[in-house]
C-alpha positions as CSV (number, residue, x, y, z in Angstrom):
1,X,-12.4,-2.3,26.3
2,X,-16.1,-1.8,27.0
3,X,-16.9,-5.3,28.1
4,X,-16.8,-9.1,27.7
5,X,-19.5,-11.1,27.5
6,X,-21.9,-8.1,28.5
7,X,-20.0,-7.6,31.9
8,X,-18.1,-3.9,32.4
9,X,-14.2,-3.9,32.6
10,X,-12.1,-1.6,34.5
11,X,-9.6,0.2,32.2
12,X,-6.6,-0.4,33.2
13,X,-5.1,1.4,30.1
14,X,-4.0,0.8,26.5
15,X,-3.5,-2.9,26.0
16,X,-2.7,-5.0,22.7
17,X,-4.3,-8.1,23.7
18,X,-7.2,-9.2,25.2
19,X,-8.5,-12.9,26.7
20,X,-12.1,-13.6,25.5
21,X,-13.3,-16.5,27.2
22,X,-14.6,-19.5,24.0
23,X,-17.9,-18.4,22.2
24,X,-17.7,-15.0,23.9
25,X,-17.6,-11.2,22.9
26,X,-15.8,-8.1,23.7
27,X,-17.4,-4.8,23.1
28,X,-14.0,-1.9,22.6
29,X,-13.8,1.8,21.8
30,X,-11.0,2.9,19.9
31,X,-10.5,6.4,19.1
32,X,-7.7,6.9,16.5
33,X,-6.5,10.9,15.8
34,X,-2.8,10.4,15.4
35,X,-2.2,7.5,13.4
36,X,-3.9,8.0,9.8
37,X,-3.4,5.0,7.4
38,X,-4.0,1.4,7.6
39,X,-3.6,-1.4,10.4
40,X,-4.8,-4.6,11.3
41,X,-7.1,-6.0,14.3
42,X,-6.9,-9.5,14.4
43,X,-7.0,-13.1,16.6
44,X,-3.6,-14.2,17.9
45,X,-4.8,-17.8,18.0
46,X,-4.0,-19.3,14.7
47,X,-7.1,-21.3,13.5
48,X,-9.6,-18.8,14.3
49,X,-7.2,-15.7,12.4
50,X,-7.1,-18.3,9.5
51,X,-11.1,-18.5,9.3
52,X,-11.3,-14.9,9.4
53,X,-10.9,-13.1,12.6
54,X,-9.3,-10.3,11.0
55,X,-9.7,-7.1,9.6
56,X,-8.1,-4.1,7.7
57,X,-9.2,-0.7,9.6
58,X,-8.4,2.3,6.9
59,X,-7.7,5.3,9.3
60,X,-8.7,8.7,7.9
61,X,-8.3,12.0,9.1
Protein backbone atom coordinates (compact mmCIF):
# COMPACT_ATOMS: atom_id res chain seq x y z
CA UNK A 1 0.00 0.00 0.00
CA UNK A 2 1.23 3.21 -1.48
CA UNK A 3 -1.25 5.51 0.23
CA UNK A 4 -4.73 6.56 1.31
CA UNK A 5 -6.23 9.43 0.58
CA UNK A 6 -2.87 10.89 -0.94
CA UNK A 7 -1.03 10.49 2.45
CA UNK A 8 2.20 7.82 2.43
CA UNK A 9 1.87 4.56 4.52
CA UNK A 10 4.55 2.77 6.21
CA UNK A 11 4.74 -0.88 5.10
CA UNK A 12 4.32 -2.86 7.65
CA UNK A 13 4.22 -5.98 5.35
CA UNK A 14 1.83 -8.14 3.33
CA UNK A 15 -1.62 -7.52 4.52
CA UNK A 16 -5.13 -8.81 3.14
CA UNK A 17 -7.22 -6.05 4.25
CA UNK A 18 -7.13 -2.60 4.38
CA UNK A 19 -9.41 0.34 6.15
CA UNK A 20 -10.17 3.16 3.67
CA UNK A 21 -11.79 5.85 5.46
CA UNK A 22 -15.81 6.68 3.42
CA UNK A 23 -15.39 8.36 -0.06
CA UNK A 24 -11.58 7.76 0.14
CA UNK A 25 -8.77 5.96 -2.02
CA UNK A 26 -5.88 3.78 -1.58
CA UNK A 27 -3.14 3.74 -4.12
CA UNK A 28 -1.29 -0.32 -3.85
CA UNK A 29 1.54 -1.98 -5.76
CA UNK A 30 1.25 -5.57 -6.16
CA UNK A 31 3.83 -7.44 -7.77
CA UNK A 32 2.69 -11.01 -8.65
CA UNK A 33 5.70 -13.63 -10.03
CA UNK A 34 4.68 -16.82 -8.30
CA UNK A 35 1.15 -17.20 -8.42
CA UNK A 36 0.04 -17.32 -12.28
CA UNK A 37 -3.82 -17.67 -12.79
CA UNK A 38 -6.83 -15.96 -11.62
CA UNK A 39 -7.92 -14.26 -8.22
CA UNK A 40 -10.15 -11.77 -6.96
CA UNK A 41 -9.67 -8.18 -5.26
CA UNK A 42 -12.60 -7.08 -3.81
CA UNK A 43 -14.68 -4.93 -0.83
CA UNK A 44 -15.39 -6.88 2.36
CA UNK A 45 -18.29 -4.65 3.09
CA UNK A 46 -21.29 -6.19 1.47
CA UNK A 47 -23.30 -3.39 -0.25
CA UNK A 48 -20.39 -1.69 -1.83
CA UNK A 49 -18.91 -5.55 -3.23
CA UNK A 50 -22.59 -5.99 -4.44
CA UNK A 51 -22.42 -2.61 -6.61
CA UNK A 52 -19.26 -3.55 -7.87
CA UNK A 53 -16.21 -3.19 -5.94
CA UNK A 54 -14.70 -6.21 -7.38
CA UNK A 55 -12.61 -7.46 -9.81
CA UNK A 56 -11.01 -10.56 -11.62
CA UNK A 57 -7.04 -10.04 -11.95
CA UNK A 58 -5.81 -12.78 -14.74
CA UNK A 59 -2.19 -13.41 -13.59
CA UNK A 60 0.22 -14.19 -16.48
CA UNK A 61 3.67 -15.21 -16.58
Amino acid sequence: MLSINGKPQVNYGLRDTVDVPPRGNMVVRIRFFDYPGKTVLHCHILNPEDEGMMAVLQIDK
